[in-house]
BAVO-394579 format. One line per 5 residues: number of its first residue (from 1); their letters; for each residue z negated, y negated, x of C-alpha. Coordinates in Angstrom, 2 decimals. Each point is the difference from the previous one (the first is absolute). Layout:
REM residues N
NUM> a> Z/Y/X ~ ...
***
This chain:
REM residues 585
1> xxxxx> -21.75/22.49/61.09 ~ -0.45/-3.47/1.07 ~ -2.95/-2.18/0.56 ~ 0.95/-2.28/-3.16 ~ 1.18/2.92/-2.08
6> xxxxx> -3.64/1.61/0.51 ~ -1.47/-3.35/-0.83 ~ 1.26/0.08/-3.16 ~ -0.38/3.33/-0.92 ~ -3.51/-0.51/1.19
11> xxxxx> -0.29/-3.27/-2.45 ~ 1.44/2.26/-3.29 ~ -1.53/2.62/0.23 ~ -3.74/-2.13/-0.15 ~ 1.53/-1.87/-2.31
16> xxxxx> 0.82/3.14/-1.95 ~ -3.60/1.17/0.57 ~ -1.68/-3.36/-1.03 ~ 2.00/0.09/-2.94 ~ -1.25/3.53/-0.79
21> xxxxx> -3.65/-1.01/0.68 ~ 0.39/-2.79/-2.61 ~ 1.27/2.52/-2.87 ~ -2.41/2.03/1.08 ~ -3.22/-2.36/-0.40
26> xxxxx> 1.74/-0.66/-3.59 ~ -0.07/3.12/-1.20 ~ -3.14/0.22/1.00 ~ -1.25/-3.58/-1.95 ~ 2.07/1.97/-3.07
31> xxxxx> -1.73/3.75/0.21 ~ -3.42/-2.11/0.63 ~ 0.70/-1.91/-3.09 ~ 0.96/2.95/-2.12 ~ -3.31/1.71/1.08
36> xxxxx> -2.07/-2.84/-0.91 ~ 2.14/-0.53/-3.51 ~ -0.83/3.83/-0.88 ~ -3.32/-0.39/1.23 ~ -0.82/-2.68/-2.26
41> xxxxx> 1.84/1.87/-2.37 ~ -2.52/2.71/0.42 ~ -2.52/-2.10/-0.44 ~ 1.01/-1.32/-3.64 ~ 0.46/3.18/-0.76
46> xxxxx> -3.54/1.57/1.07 ~ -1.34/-3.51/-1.55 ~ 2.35/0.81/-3.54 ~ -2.52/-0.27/-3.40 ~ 1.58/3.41/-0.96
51> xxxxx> -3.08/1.61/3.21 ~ -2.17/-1.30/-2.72 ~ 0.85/1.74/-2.36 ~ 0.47/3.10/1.99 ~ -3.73/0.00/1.45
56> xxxxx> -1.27/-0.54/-4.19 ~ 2.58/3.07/-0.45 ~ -1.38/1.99/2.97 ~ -4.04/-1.06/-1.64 ~ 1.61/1.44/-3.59
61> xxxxx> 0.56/3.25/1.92 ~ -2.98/0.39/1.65 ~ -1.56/-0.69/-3.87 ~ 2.72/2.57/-1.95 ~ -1.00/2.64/2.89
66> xxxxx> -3.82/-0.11/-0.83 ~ 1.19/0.29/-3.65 ~ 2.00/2.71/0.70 ~ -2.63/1.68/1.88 ~ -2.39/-0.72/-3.13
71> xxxxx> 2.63/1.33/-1.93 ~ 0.32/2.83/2.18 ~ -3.94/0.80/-0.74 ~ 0.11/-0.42/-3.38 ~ 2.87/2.58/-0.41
76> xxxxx> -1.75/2.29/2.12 ~ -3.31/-0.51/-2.64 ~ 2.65/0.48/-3.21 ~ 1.13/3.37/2.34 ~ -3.41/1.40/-0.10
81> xxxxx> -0.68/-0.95/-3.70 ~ 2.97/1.79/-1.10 ~ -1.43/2.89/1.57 ~ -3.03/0.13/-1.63 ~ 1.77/-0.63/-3.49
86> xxxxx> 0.45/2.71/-2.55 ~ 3.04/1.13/-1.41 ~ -0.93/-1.15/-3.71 ~ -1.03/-3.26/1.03 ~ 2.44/-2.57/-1.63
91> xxxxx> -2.49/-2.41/-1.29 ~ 0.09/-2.28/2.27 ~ 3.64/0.53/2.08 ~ 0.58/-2.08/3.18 ~ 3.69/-0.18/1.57
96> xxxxx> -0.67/0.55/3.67 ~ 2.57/-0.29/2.44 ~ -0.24/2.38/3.09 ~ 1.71/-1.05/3.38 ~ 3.18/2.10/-0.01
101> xxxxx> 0.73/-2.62/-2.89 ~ -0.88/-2.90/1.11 ~ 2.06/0.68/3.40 ~ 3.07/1.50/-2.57 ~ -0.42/-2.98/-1.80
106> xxxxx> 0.18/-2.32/3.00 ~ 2.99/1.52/1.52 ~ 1.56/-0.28/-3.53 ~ -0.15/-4.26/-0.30 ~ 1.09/0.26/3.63
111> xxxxx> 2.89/1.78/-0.44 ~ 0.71/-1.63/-3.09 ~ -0.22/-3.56/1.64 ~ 2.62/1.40/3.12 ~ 2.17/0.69/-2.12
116> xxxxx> 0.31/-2.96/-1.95 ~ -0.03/-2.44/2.64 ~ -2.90/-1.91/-1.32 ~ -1.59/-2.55/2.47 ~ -3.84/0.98/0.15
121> xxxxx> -2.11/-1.99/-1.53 ~ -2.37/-2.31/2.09 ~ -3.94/0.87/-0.40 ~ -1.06/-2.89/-1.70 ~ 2.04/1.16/-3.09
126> xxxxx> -1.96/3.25/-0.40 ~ -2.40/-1.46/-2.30 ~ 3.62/-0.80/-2.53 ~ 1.13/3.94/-0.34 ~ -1.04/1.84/-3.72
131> xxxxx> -3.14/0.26/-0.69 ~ 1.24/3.65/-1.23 ~ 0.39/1.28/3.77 ~ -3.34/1.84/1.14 ~ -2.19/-1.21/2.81
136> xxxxx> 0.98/2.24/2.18 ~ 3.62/-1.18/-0.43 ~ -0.20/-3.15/0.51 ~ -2.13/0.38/3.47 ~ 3.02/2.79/1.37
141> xxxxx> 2.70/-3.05/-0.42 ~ -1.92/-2.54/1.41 ~ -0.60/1.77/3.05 ~ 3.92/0.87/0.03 ~ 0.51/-3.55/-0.96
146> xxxxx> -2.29/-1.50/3.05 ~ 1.62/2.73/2.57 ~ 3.63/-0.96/-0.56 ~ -0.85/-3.61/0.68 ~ -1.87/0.33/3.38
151> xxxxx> 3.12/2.13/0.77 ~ 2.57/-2.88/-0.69 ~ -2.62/-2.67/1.70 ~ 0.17/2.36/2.94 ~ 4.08/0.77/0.20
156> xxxxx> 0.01/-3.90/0.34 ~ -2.65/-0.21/2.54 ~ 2.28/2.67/1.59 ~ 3.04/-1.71/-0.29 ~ -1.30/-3.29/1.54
161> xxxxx> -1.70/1.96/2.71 ~ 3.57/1.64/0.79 ~ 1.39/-3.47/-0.02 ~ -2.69/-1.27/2.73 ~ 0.78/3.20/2.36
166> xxxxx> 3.68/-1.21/-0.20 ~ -0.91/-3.41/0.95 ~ -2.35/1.03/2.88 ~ 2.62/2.13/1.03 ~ 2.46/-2.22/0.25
171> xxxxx> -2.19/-3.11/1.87 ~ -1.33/2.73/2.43 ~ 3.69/1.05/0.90 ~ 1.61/-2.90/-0.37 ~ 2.62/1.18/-0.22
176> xxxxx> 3.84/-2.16/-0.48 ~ 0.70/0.57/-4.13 ~ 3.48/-0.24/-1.14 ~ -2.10/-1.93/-2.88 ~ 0.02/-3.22/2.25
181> xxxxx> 3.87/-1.81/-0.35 ~ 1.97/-0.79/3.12 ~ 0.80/-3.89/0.78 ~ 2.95/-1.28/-0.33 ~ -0.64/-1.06/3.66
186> xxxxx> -1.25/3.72/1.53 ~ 3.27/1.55/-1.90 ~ 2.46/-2.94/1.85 ~ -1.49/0.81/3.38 ~ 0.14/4.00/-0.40
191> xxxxx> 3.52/-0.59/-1.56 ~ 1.05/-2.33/3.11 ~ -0.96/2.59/2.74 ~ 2.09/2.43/-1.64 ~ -2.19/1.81/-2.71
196> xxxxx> 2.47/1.02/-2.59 ~ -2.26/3.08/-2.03 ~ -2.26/-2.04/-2.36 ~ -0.72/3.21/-2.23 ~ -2.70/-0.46/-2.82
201> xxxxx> -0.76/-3.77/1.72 ~ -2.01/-1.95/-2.30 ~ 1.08/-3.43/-0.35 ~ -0.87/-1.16/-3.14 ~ 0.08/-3.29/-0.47
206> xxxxx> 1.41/-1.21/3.14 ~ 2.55/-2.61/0.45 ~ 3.05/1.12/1.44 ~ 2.66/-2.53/-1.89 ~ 2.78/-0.67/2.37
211> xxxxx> -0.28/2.40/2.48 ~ 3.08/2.11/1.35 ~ -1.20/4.08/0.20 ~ 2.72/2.19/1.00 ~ -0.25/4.39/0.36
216> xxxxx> -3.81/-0.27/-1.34 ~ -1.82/2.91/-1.38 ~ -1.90/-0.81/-2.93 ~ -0.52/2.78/-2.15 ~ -3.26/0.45/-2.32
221> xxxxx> -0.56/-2.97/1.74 ~ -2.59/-2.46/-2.28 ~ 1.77/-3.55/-0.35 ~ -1.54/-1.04/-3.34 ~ -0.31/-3.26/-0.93
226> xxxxx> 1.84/-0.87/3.37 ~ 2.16/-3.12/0.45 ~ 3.29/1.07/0.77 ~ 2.19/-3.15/-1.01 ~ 3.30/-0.68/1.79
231> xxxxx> -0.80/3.19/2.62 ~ 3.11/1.12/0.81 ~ -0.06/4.37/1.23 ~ 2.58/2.33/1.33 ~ -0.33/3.65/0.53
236> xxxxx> -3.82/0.40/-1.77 ~ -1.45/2.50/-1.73 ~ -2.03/-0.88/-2.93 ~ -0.46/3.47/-1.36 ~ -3.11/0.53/-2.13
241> xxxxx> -1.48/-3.61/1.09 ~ -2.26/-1.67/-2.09 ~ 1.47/-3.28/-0.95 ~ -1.44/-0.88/-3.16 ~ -0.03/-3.65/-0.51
246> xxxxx> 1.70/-1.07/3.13 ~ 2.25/-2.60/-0.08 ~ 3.50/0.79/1.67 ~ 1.66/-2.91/-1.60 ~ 3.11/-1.37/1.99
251> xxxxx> 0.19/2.83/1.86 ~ 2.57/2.19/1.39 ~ -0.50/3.87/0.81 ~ 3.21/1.64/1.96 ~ 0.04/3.81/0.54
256> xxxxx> -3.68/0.63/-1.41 ~ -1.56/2.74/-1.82 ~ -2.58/-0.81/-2.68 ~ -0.36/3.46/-1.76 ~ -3.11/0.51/-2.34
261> xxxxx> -0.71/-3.77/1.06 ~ -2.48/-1.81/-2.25 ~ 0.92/-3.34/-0.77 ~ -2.03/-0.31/-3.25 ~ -0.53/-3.28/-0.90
266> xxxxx> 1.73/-1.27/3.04 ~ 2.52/-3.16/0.69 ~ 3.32/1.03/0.85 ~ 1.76/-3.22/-1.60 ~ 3.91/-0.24/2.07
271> xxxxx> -0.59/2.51/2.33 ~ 3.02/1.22/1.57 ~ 0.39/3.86/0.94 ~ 2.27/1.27/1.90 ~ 0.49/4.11/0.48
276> xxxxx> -3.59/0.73/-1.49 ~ -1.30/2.45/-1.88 ~ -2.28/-0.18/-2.88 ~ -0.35/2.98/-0.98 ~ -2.76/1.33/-1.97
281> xxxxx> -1.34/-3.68/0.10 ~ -2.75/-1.24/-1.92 ~ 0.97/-3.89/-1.18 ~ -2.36/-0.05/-3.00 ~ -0.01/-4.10/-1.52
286> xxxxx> 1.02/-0.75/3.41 ~ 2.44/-3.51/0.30 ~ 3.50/1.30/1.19 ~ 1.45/-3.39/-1.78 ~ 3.30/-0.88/2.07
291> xxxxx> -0.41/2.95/2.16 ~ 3.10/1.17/1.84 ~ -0.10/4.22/-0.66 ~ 3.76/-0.21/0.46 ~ 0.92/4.06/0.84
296> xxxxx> -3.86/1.40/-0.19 ~ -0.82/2.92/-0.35 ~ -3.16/-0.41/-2.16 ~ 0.37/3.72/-1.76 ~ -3.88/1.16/-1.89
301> xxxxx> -1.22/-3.72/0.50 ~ -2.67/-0.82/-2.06 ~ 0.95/-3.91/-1.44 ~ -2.12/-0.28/-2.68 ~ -0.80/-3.42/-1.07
306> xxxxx> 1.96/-1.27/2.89 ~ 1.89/-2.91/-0.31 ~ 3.82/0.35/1.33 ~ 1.54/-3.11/-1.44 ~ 2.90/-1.25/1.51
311> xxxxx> -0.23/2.56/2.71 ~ 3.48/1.45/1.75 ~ -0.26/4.01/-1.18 ~ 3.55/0.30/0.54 ~ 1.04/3.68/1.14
316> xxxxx> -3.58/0.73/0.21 ~ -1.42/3.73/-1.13 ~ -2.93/0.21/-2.28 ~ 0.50/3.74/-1.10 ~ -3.34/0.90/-1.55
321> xxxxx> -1.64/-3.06/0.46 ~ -2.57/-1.58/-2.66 ~ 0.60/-3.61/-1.38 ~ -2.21/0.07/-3.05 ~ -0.36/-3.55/-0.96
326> xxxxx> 1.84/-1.61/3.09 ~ 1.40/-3.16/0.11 ~ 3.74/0.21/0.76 ~ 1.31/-3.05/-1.26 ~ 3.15/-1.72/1.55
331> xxxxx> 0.08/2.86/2.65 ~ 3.34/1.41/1.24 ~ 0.13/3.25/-1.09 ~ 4.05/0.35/1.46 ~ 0.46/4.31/0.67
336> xxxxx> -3.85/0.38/-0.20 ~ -1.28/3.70/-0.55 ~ -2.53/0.30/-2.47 ~ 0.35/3.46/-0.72 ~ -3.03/2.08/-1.63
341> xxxxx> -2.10/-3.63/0.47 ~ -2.63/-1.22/-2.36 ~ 1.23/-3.26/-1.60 ~ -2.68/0.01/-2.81 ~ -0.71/-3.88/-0.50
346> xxxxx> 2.20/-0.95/2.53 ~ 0.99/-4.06/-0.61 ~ 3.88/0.21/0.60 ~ 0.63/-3.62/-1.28 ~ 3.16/-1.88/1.57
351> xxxxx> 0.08/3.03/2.81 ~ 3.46/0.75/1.33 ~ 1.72/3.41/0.13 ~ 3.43/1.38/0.16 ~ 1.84/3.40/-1.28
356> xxxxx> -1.18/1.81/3.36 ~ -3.68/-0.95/-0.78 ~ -1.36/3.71/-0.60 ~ -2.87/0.04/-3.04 ~ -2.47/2.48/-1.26
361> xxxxx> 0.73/2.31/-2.90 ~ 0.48/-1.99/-3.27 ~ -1.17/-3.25/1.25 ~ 2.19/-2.86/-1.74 ~ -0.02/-3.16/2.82
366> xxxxx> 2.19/-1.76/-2.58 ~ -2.75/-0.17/-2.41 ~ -2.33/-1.58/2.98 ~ 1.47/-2.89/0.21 ~ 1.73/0.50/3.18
371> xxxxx> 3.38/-1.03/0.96 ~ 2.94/2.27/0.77 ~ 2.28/-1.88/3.19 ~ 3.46/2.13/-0.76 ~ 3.60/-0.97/-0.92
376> xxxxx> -0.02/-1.35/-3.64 ~ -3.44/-0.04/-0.24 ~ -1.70/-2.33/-2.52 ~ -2.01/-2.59/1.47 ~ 0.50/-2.94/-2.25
381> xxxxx> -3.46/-2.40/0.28 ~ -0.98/1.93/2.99 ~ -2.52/-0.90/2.33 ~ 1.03/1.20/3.50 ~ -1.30/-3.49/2.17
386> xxxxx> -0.52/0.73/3.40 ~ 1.13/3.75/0.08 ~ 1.62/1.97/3.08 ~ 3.37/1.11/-1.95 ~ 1.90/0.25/3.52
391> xxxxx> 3.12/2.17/-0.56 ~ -0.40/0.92/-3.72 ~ 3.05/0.68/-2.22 ~ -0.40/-2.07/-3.23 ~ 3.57/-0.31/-1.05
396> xxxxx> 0.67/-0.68/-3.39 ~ -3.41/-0.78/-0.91 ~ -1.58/-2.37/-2.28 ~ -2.38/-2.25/1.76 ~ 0.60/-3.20/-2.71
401> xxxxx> -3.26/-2.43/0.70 ~ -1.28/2.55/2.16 ~ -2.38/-1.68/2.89 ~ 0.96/0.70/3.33 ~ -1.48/-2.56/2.24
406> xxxxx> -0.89/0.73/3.77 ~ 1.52/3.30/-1.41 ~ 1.61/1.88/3.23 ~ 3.77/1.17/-1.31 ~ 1.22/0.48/3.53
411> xxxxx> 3.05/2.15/0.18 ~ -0.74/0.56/-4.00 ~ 3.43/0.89/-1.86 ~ -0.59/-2.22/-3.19 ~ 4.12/0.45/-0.41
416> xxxxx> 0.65/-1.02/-4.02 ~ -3.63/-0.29/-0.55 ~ -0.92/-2.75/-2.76 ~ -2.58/-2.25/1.65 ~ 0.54/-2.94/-2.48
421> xxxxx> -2.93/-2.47/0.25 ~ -1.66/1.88/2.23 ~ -2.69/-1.70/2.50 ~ 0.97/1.07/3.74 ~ -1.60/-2.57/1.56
426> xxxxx> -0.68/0.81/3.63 ~ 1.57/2.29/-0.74 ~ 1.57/2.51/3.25 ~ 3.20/1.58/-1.11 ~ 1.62/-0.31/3.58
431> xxxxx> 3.00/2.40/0.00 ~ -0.51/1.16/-3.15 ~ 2.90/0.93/-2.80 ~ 0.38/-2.06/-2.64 ~ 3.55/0.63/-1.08
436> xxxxx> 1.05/-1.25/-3.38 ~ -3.99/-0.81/-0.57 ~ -0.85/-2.27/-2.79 ~ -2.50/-2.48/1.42 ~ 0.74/-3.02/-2.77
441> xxxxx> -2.84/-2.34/-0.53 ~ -1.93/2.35/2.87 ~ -2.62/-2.19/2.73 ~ 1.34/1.19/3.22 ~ -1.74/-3.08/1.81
446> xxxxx> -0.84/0.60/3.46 ~ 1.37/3.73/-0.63 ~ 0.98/1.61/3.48 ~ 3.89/0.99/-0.85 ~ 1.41/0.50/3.57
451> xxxxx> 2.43/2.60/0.17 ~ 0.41/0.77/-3.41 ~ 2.68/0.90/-2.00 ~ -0.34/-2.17/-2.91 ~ 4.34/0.47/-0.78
456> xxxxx> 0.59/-0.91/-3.77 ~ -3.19/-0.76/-0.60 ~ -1.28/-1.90/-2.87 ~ -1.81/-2.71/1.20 ~ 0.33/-3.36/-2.78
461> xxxxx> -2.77/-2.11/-0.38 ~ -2.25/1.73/2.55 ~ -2.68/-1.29/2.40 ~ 1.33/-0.01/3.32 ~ -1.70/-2.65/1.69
466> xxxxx> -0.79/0.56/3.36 ~ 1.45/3.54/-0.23 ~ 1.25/1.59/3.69 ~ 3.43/1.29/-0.65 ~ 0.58/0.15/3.92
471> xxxxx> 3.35/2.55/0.49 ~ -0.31/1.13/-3.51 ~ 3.12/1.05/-2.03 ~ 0.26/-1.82/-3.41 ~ 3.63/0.75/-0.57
476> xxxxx> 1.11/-1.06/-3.54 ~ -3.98/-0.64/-0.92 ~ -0.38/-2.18/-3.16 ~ -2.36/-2.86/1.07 ~ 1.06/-3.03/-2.55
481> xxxxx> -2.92/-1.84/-0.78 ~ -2.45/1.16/2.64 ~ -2.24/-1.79/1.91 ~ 0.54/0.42/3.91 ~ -1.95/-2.72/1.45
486> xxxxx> -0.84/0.02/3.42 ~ 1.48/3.74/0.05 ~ 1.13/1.51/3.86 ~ 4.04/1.19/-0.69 ~ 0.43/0.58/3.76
491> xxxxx> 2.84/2.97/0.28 ~ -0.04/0.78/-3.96 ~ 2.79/0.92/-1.12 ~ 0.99/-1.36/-3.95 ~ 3.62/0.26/0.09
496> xxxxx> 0.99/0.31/-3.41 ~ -3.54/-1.47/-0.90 ~ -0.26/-2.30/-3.00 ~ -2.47/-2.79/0.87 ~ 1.19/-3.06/-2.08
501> xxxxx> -2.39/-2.61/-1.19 ~ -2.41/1.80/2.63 ~ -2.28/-3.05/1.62 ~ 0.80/0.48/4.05 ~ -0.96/-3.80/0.94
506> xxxxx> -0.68/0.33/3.78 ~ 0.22/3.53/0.56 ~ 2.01/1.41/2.99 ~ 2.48/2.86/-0.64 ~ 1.10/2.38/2.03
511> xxxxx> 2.05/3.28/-0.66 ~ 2.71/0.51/-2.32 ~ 0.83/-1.97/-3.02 ~ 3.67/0.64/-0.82 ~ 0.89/0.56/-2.63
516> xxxxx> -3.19/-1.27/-1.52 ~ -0.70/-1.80/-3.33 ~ -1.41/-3.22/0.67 ~ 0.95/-2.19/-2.86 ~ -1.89/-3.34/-0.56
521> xxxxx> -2.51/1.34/2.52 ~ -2.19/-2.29/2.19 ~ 0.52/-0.15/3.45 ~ -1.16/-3.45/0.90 ~ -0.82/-0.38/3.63
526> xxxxx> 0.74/3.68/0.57 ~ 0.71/1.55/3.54 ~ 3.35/1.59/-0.80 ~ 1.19/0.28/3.80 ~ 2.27/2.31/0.77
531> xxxxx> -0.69/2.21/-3.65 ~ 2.50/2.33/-1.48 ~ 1.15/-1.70/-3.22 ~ 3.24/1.44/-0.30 ~ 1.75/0.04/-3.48
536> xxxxx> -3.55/-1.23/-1.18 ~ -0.16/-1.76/-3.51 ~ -1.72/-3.44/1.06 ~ 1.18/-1.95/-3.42 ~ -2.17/-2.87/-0.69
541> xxxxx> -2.32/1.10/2.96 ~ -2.14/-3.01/1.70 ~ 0.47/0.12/3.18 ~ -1.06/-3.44/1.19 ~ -0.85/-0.22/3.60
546> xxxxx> 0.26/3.77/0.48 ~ 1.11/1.27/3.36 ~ 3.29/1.63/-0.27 ~ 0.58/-0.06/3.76 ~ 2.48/2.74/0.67
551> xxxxx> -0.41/1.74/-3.27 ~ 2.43/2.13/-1.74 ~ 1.29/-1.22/-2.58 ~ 3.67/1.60/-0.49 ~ 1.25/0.20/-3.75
556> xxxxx> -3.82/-1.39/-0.38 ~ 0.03/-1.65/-3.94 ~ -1.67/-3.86/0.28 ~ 1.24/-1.38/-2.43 ~ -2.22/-2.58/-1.67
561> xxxxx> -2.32/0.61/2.40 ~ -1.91/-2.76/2.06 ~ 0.12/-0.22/3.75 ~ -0.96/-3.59/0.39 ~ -1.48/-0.41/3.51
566> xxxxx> 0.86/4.14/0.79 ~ 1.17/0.86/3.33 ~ 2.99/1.80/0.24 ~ 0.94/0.03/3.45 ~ 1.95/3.00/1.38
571> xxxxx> -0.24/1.60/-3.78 ~ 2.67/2.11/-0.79 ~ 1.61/-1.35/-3.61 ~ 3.33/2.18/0.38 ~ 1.35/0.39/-3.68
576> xxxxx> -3.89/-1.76/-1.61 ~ 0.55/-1.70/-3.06 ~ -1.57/-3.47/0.99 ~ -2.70/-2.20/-2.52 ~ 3.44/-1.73/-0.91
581> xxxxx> 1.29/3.17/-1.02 ~ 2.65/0.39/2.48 ~ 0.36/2.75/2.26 ~ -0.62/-1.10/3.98 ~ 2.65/1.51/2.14
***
């Protein structure tokens, strides 16, 4: 070992020691203060009014024993009377109790009150019993009375007395209690020499958001009430931990374990797990809104009162797991296994499932107002805005003035699917199906369409301003009266297309065209160059200043149409009937 390498061995390890010193000395400042809290404690307590009352108690028993020993004397005189009575004596007849009774009868009202349960009545209410008890009764109880409340006096006394052993104990050995939470800056520094085993740490509420952890041990570790936001961990175990009220928002867990976790009231709002287990986890009213459980195994999970809308459940297993009262609204539900799960309350409103979506016993999800994604399915008025419906099969179904916007239909088949006046704003159906789908009067604006199959589709009077139809196919599509303005047509195909009276002022096309319909359309300073528009129907178009350079324009149809100021250099015109209505050679 070097010189410098010693150095700094040297330098952590009294830094480690300093550091220990200073937890030390506050321990210490905490034991001292918990003796002195207990001690003052101690003090109320031996100052209480109810020592009062005792010591007047204790003076009543002093006074009831000289009774009883009066008592005692005067029995002793009847004794010796009834000696010297005769046997045909019943003039004057005295009751006289002897002391087998007395005791029988004392043992008798004590039994009595055992059994019962009755609370003992407090001395000063002697003088309130029936004035049909004997003397001799009403002295026994008292005395029982006053000796079961010095008893509980002194099980307190003993109880704080235990207490104050404890805490002597504990600032004579001061010893290092798990009690006492970790720092978020003593767990970085044991973590970044290599400490991986952070068993039943306690590190509640530290602030860990952010961090990276990676192959960390934290079973029955205590991370209540921890901040957790955006921490991103990989290969931890969770197991057992106490995580009740942490928030783990914006988080993402890969390859953990979290069995018999507690996240009870705890913050898990779009966190994103990847191969994790849940099992046997407690989520009680904890916030799993937008949470990505995508393929979870969260079998026996105890979600009571948690709230699961719009969260990803897709493929996930919940056999056996209790969701009395949860909220699962707008959560994808696609091939989830609910099997032998409580669903007692559960809020199923605008939630998404398919046929593979396995159910408990009985339990109607139609009736729950959740929504069935499957071919033919009924989804007129449907609200579906913003959901992940990547890849479903919806052919044939009716989604007429359904809302779809942001809605994510990428690689969706929507083939002959009636989508009339339908809002897909935002929309992303890139390469999705839409054969032979009606989408009349439907607001595609700013609707992601690349790729798509949209061949025969019905299309009239829809919104498809600033749509991207970059390479999609739109063979034979019916798209009279729509609006494309400022649409992207780069590589789309719409041979066979009908687009007349369509508005394309400006717009620069690209792709294939022949064959299209695109009678009395507007093309007014449109960037034509070099575009397929073979055996295309131009009739009446205006085409005023367009650029035609080296189009393609063979048994092209312009008659009546306008190309004032158009630029048809190089374009090929071979057998197009002409705005004259001749045919160009």
């Amino acid at each position: 070992m070097t010189n410098s390498n010693s150095e700094l061995s040297l330098a952590a390890l009294a830094e480690r020691i300093s550091q220990v010193e200073r937890e030390q000395e506050l321990r210490r400042k905490n034991i001292a203060w918990l003796k002195q809290y207990f001690d003052e404690l101690k003090q109320d307590f031996n100052n209480r009014p109810e020592l009062v009352q005792v010591q007047n108690l204790q003076q009543e028993i002093v006074n009831l024993t000289a009774q009883v020993a009066d008592l005692q004397q005067r029995l002793n005189e009847s004794y010796n009377e009834k000696e010297n009575l005769q046997d045909g004596e019943n003039s004057n007849d005295v009751k006289i109790l002897d002391d087998a009774e007395i005791v029988k009868q004392f043992f008798e009202r004590v039994d009595k009150q055992q059994n019962q349960g009755e609370l003992i009545e407090k001395a000063g209410e002697v003088e309130n019993v029936d004035v049909g008890e004997s003397e001799e009764e009403k002295e026994v109880d008292v005395v029982f009375e006053e000796t079961e409340d010095s008893r509980n006096f002194n099980d307190l006394e003993f109880k704080i007395e235990r207490v104050m052993w404890l805490v002597n104990r504990m600032y004579t050995a001061e010893e290092d209690y798990q009690d006492i939470a970790v720092s978020a800056e003593e767990f970085w520094q044991r973590y970044e020499v290599g400490e991986r085993d952070f068993t039943g740490i306690n590190l509640a509420g530290v602030d860990l958001s952010l961090l990276t952890i990676s192959r960390v041990n934290f079973t029955q570790a205590n991370l209540k009430n921890a901040n957790l936001q955006g921490i991103k961990m990989h290969s931890v175990k969770l197991d057992g931990a106490n995580l009740q009220g942490v928030d783990i928002s914006n988080s993402s867990l890969f390859d953990c374990t979290l069995h018999e976790a507690n996240f009870y009231n705890a913050n898990l709002e779009n966190i994103k797990l990847t191969s994790v287990s849940l099992e046997n986890a407690k989520f009680r009213k904890a916030n799993l809104t937008g949470a990505n459980l995508y393929q979870i195994n969260m079998n026996g999970a105890n979600l009571t009162g948690a709230n699961l809308s719009k969260a990803n459940l897709r493929k996930s297993k919940l056999i056996g797991a209790d969701l009395n009262n949860a909220n699962l609204s707008k959560t994808n539900l696609f091939e989830t296994n609910f099997e032998g799960a409580n669903l007692e309350g559960v809020n199923l409103q605008k939630a998404i499932y398919n046929l593979q979506t396995i159910l408990p016993k009985d339990f109607a999800i139609s009736q729950a107002g959740a929504y069935l994604i499957a071919p033919g399915a009924s989804l007129t008025n449907a609200d579906l805005s913003g959901y992940d419906l990547q890849q479903v099969n919806l052919t044939g179904a009716n989604l007429t003035n359904s809302k779809l916007e942001l809605a994510n239909l990428q690689g969706a088949d929507l083939s002959q699917a009636n989508l009339s006046s339908a809002n897909l704003t935002k929309a992303n159906l890139n390469s999705a199906k839409l054969l032979q789908a009606n989408l009349k009067a439907a607001n595609l604006s700013e609707a992601n369409l690349e790729i798509a199959n949209l061949t025969a589709a019905q299309m009239t009077h829809a919104n498809l301003m600033k749509i991207s139809l970059h390479s999609a196919n739109l063979t034979a599509a019916e798209m009279s009266g729509a609006n494309l303005i400022n649409a992207k047509f780069d590589y789309a195909n719409f041979s066979g297309a009908n687009l007349s009276g369509v508005n394309l002022v400006g717009v620069t096309l690209s792709g294939n065209f022949s064959g299209a319909n695109l009678t009395n359309t507007n093309l007014c300073g449109a960037s034509l160059q070099s575009l397929n528009l073979c055996g295309a129907n131009l009739t009446s178009a205006d085409l005023r200043g367009a650029n035609l350079i080296n189009a393609k324009l063979e048994k092209a149809n312009l008659k009546n149409a306008n190309i004032s100021g158009a630029n048809l250099e190089n374009a090929k015109l071979t057998g197009a009937i002409m705005p004259d209505g001749t045919t160009h050679d």
